[in-house]
Kinemage of the C-alpha trace (Angstrom):
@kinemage 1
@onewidth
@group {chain A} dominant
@subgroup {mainchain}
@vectorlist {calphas} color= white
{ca unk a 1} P 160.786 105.435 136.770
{ca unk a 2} L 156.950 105.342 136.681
{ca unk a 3} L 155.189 108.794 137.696
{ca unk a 4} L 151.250 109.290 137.571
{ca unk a 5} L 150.027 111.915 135.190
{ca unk a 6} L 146.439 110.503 134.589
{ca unk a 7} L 143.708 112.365 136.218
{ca unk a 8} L 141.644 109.095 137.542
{ca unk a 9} L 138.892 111.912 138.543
{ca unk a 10} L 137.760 112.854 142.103
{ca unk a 11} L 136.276 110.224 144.546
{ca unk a 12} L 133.998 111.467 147.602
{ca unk a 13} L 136.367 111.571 150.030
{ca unk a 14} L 138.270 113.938 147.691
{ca unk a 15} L 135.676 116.612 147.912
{ca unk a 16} L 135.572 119.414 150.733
{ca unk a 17} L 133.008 121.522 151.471
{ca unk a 18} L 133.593 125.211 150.194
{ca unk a 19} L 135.728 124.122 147.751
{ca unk a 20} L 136.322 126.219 144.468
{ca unk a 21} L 137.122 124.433 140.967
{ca unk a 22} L 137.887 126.148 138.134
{ca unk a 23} L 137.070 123.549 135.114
{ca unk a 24} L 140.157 123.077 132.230
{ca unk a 25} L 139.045 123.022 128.585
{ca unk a 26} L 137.071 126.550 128.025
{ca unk a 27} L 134.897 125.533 124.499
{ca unk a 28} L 134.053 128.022 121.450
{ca unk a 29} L 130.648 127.335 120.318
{ca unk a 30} L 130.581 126.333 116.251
{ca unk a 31} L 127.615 126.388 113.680
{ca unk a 32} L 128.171 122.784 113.773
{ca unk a 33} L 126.928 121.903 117.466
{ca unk a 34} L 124.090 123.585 116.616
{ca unk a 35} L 123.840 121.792 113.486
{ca unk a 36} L 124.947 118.214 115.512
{ca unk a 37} L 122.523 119.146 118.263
{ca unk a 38} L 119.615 119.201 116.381
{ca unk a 39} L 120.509 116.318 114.172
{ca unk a 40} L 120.491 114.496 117.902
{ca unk a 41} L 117.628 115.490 118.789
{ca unk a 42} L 115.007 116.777 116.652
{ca unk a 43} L 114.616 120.034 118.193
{ca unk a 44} L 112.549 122.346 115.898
{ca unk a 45} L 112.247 125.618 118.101
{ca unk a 46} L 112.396 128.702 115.553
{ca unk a 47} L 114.434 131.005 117.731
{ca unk a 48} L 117.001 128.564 117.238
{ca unk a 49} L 116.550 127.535 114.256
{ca unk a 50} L 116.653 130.722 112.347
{ca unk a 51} L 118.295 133.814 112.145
{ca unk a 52} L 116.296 135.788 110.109
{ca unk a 53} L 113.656 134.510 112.458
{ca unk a 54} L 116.046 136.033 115.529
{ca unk a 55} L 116.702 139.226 113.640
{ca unk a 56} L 113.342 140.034 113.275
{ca unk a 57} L 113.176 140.053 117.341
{ca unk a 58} L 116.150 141.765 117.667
{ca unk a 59} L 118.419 139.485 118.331
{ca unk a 60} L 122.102 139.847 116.267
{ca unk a 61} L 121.682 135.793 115.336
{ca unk a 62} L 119.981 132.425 116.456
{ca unk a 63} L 120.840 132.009 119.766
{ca unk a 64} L 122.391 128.903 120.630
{ca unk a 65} L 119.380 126.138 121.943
{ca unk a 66} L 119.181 126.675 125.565
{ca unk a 67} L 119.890 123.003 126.498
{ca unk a 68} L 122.399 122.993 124.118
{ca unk a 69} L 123.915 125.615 126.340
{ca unk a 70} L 123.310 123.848 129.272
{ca unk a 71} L 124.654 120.578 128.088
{ca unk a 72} L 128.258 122.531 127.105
{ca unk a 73} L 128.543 124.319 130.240
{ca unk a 74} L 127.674 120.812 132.179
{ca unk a 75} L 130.399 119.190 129.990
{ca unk a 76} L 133.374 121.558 131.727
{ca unk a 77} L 132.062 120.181 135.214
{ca unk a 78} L 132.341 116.264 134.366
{ca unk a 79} L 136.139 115.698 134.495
{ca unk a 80} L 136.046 117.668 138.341
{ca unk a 81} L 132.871 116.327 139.767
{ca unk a 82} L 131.490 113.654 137.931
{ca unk a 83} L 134.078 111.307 136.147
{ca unk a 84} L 132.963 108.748 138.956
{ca unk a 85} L 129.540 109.290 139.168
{ca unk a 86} L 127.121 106.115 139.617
{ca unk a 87} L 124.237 108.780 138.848
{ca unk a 88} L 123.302 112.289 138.190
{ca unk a 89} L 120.251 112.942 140.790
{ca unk a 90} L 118.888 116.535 140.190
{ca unk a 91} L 118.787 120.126 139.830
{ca unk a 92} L 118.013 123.786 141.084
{ca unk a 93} L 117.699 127.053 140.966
{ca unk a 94} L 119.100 127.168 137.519
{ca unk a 95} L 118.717 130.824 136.220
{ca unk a 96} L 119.870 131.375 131.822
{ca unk a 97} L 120.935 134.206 132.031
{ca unk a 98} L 123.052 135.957 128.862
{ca unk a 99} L 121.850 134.321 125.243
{ca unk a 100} L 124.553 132.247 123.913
{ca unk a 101} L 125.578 132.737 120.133
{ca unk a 102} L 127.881 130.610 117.593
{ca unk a 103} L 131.309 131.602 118.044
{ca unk a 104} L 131.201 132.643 122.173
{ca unk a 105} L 133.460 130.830 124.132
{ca unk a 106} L 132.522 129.635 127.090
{ca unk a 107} L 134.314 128.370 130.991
{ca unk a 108} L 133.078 127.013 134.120
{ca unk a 109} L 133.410 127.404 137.367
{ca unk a 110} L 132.179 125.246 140.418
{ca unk a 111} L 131.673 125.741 144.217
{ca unk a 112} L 131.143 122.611 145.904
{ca unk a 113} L 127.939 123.656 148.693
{ca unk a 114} L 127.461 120.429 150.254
{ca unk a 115} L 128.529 116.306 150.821
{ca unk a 116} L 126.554 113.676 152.541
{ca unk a 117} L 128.183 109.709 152.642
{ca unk a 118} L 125.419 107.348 151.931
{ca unk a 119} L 124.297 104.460 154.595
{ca unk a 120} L 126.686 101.940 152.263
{ca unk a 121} L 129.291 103.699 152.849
{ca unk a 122} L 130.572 103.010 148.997
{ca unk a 123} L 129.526 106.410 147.714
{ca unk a 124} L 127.994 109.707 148.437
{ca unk a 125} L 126.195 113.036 146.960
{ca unk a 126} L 128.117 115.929 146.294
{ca unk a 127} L 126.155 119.105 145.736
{ca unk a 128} L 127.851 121.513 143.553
{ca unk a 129} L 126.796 125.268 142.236
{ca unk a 130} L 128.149 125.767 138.873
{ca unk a 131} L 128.866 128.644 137.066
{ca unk a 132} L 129.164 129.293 132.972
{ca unk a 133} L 130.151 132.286 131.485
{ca unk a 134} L 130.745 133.835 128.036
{ca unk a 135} L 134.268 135.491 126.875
{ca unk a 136} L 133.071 138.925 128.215
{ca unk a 137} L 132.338 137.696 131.516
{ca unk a 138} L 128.265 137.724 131.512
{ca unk a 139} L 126.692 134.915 133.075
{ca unk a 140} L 125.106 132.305 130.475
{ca unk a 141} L 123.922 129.411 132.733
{ca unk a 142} L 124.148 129.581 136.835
{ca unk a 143} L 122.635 126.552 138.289
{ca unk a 144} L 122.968 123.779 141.383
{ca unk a 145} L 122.991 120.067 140.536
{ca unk a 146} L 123.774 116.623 142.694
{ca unk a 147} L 125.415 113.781 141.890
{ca unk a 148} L 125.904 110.369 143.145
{ca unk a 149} L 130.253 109.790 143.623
{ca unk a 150} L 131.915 106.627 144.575
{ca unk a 151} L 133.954 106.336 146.799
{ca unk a 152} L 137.611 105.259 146.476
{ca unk a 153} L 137.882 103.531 149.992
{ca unk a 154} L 134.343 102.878 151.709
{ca unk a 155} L 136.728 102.942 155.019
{ca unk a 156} L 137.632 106.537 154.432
{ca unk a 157} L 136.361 108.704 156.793
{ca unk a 158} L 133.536 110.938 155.981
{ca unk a 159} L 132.779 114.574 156.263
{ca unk a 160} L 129.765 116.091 158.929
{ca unk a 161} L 126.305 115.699 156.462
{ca unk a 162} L 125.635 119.002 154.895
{ca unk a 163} L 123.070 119.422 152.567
{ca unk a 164} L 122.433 122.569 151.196
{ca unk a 165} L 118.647 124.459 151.411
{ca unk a 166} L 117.700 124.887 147.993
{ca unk a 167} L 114.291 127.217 146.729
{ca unk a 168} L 111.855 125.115 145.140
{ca unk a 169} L 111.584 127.548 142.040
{ca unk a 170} L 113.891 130.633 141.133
{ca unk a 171} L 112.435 133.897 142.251
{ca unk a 172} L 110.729 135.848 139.314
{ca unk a 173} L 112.957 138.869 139.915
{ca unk a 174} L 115.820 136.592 138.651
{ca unk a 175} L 114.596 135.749 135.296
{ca unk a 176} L 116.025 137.313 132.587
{ca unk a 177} L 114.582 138.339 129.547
{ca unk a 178} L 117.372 139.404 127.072
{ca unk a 179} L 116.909 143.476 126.650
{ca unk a 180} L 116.897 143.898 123.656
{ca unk a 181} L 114.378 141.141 122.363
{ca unk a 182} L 110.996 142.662 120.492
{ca unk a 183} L 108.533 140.376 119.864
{ca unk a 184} L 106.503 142.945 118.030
{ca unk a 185} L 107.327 140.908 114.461
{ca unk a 186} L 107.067 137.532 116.596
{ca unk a 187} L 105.584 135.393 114.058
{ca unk a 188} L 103.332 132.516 115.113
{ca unk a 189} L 102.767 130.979 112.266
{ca unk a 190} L 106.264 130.536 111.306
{ca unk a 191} L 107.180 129.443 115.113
{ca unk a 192} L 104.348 126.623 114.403
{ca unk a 193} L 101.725 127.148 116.609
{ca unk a 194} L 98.506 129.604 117.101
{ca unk a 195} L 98.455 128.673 120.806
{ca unk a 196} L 100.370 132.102 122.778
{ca unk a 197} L 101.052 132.567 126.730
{ca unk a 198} L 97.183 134.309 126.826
{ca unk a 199} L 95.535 130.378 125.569
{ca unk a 200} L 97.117 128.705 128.625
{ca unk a 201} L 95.784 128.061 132.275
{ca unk a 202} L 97.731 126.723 134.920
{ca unk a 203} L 96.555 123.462 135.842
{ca unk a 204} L 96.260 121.998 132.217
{ca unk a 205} L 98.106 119.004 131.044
{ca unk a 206} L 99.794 118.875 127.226
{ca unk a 207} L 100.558 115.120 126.206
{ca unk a 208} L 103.299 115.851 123.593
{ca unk a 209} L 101.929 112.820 121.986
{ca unk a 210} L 105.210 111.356 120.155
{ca unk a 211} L 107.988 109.366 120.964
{ca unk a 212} L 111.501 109.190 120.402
{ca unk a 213} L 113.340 105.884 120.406
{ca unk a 214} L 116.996 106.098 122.190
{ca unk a 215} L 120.131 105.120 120.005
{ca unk a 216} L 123.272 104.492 121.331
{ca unk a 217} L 125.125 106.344 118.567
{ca unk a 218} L 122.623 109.253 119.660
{ca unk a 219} L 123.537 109.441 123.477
{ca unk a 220} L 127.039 108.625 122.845
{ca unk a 221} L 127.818 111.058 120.292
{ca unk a 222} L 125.969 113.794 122.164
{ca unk a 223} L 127.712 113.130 125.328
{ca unk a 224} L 131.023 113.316 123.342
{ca unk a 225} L 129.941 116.751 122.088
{ca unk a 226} L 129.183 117.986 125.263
{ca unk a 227} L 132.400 116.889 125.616
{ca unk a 228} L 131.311 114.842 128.780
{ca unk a 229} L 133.371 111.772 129.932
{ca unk a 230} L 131.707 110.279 132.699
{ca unk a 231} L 132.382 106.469 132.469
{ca unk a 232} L 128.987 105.394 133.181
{ca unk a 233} L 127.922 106.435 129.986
{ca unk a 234} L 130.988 105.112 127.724
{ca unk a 235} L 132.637 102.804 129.388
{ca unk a 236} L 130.993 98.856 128.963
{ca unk a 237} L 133.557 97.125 130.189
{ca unk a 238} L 133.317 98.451 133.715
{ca unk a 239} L 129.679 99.169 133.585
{ca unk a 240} L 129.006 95.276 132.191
{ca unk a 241} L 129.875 94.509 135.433
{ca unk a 242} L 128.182 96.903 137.508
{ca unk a 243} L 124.471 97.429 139.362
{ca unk a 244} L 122.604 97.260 135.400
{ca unk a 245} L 125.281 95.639 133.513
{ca unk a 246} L 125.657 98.370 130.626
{ca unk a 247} L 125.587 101.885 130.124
{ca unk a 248} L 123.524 104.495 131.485
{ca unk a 249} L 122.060 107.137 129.187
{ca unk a 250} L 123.433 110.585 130.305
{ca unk a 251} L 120.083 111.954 131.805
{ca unk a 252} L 120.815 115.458 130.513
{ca unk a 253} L 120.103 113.751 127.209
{ca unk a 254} L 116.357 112.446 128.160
{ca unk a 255} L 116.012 116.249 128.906
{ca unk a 256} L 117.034 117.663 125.547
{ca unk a 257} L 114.473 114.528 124.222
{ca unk a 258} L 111.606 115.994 126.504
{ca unk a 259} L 111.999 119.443 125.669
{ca unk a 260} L 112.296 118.685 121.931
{ca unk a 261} L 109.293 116.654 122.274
{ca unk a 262} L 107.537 119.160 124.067
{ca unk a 263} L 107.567 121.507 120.863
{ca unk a 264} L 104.359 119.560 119.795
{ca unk a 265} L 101.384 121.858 122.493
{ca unk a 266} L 104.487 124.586 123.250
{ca unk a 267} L 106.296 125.409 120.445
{ca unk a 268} L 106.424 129.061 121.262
{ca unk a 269} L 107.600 128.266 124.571
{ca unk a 270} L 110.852 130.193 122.546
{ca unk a 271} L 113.090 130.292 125.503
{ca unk a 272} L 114.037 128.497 129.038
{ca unk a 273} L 114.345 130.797 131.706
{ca unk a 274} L 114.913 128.967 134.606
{ca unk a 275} L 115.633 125.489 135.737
{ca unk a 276} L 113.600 125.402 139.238
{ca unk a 277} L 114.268 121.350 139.881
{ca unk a 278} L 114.498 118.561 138.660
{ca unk a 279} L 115.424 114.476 138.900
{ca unk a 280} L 116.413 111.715 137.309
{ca unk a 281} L 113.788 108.713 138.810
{ca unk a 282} L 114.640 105.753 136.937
{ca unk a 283} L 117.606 105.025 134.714
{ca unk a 284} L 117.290 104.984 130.787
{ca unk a 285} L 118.334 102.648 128.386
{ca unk a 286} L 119.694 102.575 124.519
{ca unk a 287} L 116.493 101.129 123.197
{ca unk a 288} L 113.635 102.510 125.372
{ca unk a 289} L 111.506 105.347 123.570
{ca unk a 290} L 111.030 108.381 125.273
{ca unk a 291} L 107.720 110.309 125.435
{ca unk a 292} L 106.912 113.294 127.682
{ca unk a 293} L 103.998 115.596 128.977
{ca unk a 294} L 103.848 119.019 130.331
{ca unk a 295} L 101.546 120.391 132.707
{ca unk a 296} L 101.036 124.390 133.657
{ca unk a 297} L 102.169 124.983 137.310
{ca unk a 298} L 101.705 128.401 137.145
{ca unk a 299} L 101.625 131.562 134.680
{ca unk a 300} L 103.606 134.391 135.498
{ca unk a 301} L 103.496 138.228 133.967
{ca unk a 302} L 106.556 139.988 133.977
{ca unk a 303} L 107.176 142.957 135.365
{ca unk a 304} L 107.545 145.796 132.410
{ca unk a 305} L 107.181 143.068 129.609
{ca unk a 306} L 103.535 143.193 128.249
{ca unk a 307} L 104.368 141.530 125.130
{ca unk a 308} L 106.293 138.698 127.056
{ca unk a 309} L 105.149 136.196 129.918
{ca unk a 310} L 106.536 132.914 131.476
{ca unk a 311} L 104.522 129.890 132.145
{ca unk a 312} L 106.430 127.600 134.740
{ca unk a 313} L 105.871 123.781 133.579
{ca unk a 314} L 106.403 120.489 135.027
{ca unk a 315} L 107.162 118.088 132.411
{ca unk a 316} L 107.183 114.877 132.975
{ca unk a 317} L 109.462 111.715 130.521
{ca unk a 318} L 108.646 108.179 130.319
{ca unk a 319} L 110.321 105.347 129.008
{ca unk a 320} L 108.363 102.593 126.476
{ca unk a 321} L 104.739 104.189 127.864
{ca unk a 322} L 102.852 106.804 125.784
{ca unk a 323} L 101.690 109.649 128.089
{ca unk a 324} L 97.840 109.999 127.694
{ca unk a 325} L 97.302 108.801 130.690
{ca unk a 326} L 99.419 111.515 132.459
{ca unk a 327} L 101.743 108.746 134.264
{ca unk a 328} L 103.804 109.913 137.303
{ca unk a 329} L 100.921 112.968 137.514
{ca unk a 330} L 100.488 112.110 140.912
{ca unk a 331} L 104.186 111.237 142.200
{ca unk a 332} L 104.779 114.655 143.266
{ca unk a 333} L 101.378 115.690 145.010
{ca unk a 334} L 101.561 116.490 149.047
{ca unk a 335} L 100.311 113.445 150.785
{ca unk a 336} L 101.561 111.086 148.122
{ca unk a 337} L 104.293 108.441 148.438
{ca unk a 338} L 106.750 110.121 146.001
{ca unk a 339} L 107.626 106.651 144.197
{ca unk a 340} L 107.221 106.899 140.712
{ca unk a 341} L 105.644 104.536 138.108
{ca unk a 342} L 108.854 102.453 136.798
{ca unk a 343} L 108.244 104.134 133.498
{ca unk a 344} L 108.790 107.382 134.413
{ca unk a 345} L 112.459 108.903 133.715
{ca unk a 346} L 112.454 112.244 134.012
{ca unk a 347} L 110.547 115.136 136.350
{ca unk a 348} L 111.430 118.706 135.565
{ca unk a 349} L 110.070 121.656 136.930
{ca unk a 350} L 111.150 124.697 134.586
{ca unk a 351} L 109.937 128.104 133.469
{ca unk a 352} L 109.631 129.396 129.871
{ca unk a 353} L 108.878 132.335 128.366
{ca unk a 354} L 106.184 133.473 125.840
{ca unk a 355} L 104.786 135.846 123.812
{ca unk a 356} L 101.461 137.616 125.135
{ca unk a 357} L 99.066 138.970 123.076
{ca unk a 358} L 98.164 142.956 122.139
């Protein structure tokens, strides 16, 4: 006798609205992601480089690299809400809260806040609010994404539309600056650049200038770290024979890529607060090289933190097209047609924080 003990992953007609998912497979955070992380992609942020650099701040250790954070805590979700994904779409009102260090563990949680069949009929988007937390319970990472399901049985009956109202940026009450960071001994030189929260002025644009050519032992061995397992990104033989005919780069990997980039015009941008939106426009490739720019949406003083101050940024990632030209700059403007250029990848709307002058 044959019994089924495979998890084949859940379809969109599997998901309900309301529903709670607690995700299997809580992970312990090494010295060696951090190590594997940056290896993957370059990032050269001190914070995270560096303890003594953290210490001197006030931190116990280097915290763990925000994204990297991000990436493990998005890894719990995959095997609930993702494993048949055709696409990742966006995301919102992501707050970081807690720092994460080397040796925290951490779990996820999910709350599934909306479903809506597309016109095919073949799949739908299933908007989830996800939850990571450390071993003592703090929050480390609360944020909303969408994603793009298939369906099992296009016949299946679908659920009433319900798409969730979602904030275009996180309210500045909610972002959290770690209590017990000083940034008296905050060290420019050593973080790599002169250029502090007081130099910028919202409306500016910052081409990061390089570019980073995708591998696909890069996205595939970062994927597996994040221990993510969506079949669009590892699985060839099914994806040969699907809508691109090969594998999709996991888009939370073109963000790592942008942010590292964007070291070059931010580098003391030392920590990501919040995760206000974001989308995935075009697909990426193993073979395209990424570039990205940043442009200053707003700056924003925090209440009792005169050392400390956030600048929200849009940055934008393009595939195979160096950014001088700002492409995609317009995509996003009222009045315009929101298509973007074919080159552009990646539009992120995100707030970082920065040390002030005096």
């Amino acid at each position: 006798m044959t019994t089924p003990k495979t998890n084949p992953g859940n379809f969109f007609e599997d998901f309900r609205l309301g529903q709670d998912i607690l995700h299997a497979i809580p992970r312990t955070v090494s010295e060696g992601d951090v190590a594997l992380y940056i290896g993957l992609t370059g990032s050269r942020f001190a914070l995270h480089s560096s303890d003594s650099f953290a210490q001197s701040l006030g931190l116990p250790s280097a915290p763990i690299d925000d994204m990297l954070a991000f990436h493990l805590i998005f890894g719990r979700t995959v095997a609930d809400i993702s494993l048949n994904a055709v696409a990742n779409l966006g995301y919102a009102v992501g707050r970081f809260g807690v720092p994460l260090y080397a040796g925290d563990t951490i779990i996820a949680q999910s709350k599934v806040i909306g479903l809506k069949e597309n016109s095919n009929h073949e799949t739908g988007i299933v908007y989830v609010h996800s939850v990571g937390r450390n071993q003592a319970g703090e929050i480390v990472l609360d944020y909303v994404r969408w994603v793009m399901v298939r369906k099992r049985d296009r016949l299946a009956p679908a659920p009433e539309p319900s798409v969730p109202d979602l904030p275009p940026v996180l309210d500045i009450a909610d972002i959290e600056v770690p209590g017990e960071l000083d940034l008296a001994a905050y060290d420019d030189e050593l973080a790599g650049s002169p250029f502090l929260w007081d130099d910028y002025v919202a409306g500016e644009r910052i081409d990061h200038v390089d570019g980073m050519t995708l591998e696909e032992s890069d996205h595939m061995t970062a994927t597996r770290l994040y221990q993510n397992n969506a079949k669009v990104h590892f699985n060839q033989h099914t994806e040969g024979q699907g809508r691109f005919g090969r594998r999709l780069i996991y888009g939370g990997h073109i963000i790592s890529l942008a942010r590292a980039l964007s070291f070059n015009g931010l580098a003391n941008a030392f920590r990501i607060a919040a995760i206000n939106g974001g989308r995935h426009v075009n697909p990426s490739f193993a073979g395209d090289t990424i570039y990205a720019w940043s442009e200053v949406v707003e700056k924003i003083e925090l209440p009792g933190r005169p050392d400390v101050g956030a600048l929200r940024l849009r940055t934008i990632a393009t595939k195979d097209q160096p950014c001088a030209g700002f492409p995609g700059a317009e995509s996003n403007s009222p009045g315009a047609t929101g298509k973007y250029p074919d080159c552009v990848v990646l539009d992120l709307d995100y707030t970082v924080l920065m040390k002030r002058r005096g």
